[in-house]
N, C-alpha and C positions, 0 to 999 in steps of 0.2 A: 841703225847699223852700229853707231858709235857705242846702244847699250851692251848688244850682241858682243861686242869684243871687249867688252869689260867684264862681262860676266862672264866670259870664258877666261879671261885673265886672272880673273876670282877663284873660280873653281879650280886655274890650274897652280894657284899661289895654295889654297887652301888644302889641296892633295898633296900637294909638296912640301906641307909645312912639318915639322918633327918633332911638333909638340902634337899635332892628329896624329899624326903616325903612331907617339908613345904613347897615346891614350883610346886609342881603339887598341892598340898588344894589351894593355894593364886596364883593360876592362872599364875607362873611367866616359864617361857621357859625353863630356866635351874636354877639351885641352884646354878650359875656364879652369881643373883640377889643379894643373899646376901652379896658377895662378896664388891659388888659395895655399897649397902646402909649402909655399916659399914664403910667404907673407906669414904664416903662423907658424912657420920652424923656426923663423927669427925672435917672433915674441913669442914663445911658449902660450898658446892663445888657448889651449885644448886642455882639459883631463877629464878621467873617466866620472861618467855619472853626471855628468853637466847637462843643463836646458838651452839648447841652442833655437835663433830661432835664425831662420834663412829666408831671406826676402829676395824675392826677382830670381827663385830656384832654378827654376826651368832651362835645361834637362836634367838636370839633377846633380851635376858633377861635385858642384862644392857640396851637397847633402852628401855625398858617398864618401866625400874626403873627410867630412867631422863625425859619421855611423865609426870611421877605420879609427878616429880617436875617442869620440865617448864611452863605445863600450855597449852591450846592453842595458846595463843600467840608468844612463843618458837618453835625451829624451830630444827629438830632434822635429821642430814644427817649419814645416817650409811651404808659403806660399809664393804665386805667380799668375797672370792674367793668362797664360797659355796653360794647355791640360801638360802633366808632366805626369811619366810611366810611373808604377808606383814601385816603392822599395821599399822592401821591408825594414821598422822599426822608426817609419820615415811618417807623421801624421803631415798629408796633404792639402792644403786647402788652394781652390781655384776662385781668383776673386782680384778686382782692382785693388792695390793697396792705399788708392786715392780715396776710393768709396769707404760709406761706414760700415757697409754691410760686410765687406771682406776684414776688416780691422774687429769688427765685434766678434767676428767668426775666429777672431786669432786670440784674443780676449777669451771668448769661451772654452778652447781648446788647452787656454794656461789654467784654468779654473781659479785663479787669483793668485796664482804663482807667479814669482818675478824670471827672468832670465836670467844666465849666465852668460851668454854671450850674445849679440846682433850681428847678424853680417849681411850685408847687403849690396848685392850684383846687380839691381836694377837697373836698367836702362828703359830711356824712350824708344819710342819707334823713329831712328834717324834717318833726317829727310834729305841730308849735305847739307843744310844749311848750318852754319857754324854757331851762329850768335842761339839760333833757337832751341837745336841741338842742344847746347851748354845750358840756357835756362831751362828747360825742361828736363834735365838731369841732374840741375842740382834742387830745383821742386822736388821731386823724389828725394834727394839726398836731405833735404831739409825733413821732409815727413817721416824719414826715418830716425833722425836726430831726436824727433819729437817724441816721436815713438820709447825711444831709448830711455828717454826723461822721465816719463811714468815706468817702463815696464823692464828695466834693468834693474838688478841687484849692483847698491854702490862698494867701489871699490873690483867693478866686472869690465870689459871693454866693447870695442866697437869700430867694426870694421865697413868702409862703405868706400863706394864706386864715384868717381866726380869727375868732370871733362874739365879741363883745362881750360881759362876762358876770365872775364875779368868779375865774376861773382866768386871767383875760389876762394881767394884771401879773404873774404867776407864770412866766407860760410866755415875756411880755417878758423876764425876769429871765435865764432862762433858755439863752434868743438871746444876752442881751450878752455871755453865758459865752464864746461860740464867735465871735462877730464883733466887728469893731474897732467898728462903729456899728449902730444896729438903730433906724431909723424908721416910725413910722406911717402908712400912705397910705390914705386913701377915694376912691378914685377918681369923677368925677361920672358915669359909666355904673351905678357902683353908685344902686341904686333909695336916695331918702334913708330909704322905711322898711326897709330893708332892716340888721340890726346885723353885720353881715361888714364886718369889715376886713382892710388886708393889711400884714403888716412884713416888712419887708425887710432883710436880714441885711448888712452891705456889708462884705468884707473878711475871708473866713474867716481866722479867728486861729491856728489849729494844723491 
């Protein structure tokens, strides 16, 4: 009963909320879009013609937010472990980011080209539990760091998702390794109970 009445509380926070609201009127996948065009209007994160690559796509929202700034010329690769609809100008790949097989498949799709940007909304499958939640979120955030290392173009940035938790500062630490600046963003789309935040890499160093 007790799930019953959370999930109704859910559904009715989540129809209520006016970041869905502005994103089903302005055509965007999920209200994750605002998320992204608030974090990259502050740092000028987009121009036309760029190789973006979108990690943890799925439904596509932030792909539809960086298609409105690259341009056709740009070149936009987004993978996710869920199927996600396709969009046009959008190269898809369905695959774990943990496995190699999904990673080679992103490898292949660059053809040995570097990126211009990473951005990365991945999440685990959250279970409540907090401690676990957090380490399996920032595993992800780590693989995609790694990721960065090889397949960014330096002096490009890097934007990625992390729960709040006592691995943060670690994995801060970590970022300022590889970029000139690494700031914190909570975007106001993010829910305030929500412990997800985003750093942002500015400047790959090497």
């Amino acid at each position: 009963m007790k799930s019953a009445r959370t999930s109704r509380a859910w559904i009715k926070t989540h129809i209520n909320d006016n970041f869905v609201r502005k994103a089903n009127h302005e055509g965007y996948r999920s209200r994750a879009a605002y998320k992204l065009q608030e974090i990259a209007g502050r740092a000028a994160l987009f121009s036309p013609g760029m190789t973006v690559i979108d990690l943890g796509a799925a439904p596509g929202s932030w792909s539809q937010v960086v298609l409105e700034s690259v341009g056709p010329t740009g070149k936009v690769f987004a993978l996710d472990m869920l199927d996600m609809q396709p969009l046009p100008g959008v190269t898809f790949i369905q695959g774990d980011f943990r496995e190699e097989d999904a990673l080679a498949a992103l490898k292949t799709m660059l053809g040995g080209k570097q990126a211009d940007l990473v951005i990365s909304d991945m999440s685990p499958n959250l279970t409540g539990i907090r401690v676990s939640d957090q380490a399996h979120g920032m595993y992800l955030a780590e693989l995609a760091l790694m990721f960065c290392r090889e397949h960014l173009n330096p002096g490009q940035n890097f934007l990625v998702k992390v729960f709040q938790g006592s691995d943060f500062e670690t994995f801060r630490q970590l970022m300022q390794a590889d970029f000139a600046k690494v700031v914190i963003r909570k975007p106001k789309a993010s829910r305030d109970r929500s412990k997800e935040l985003y750093l942002l890499g500015l400047k790959k160093i090497i």
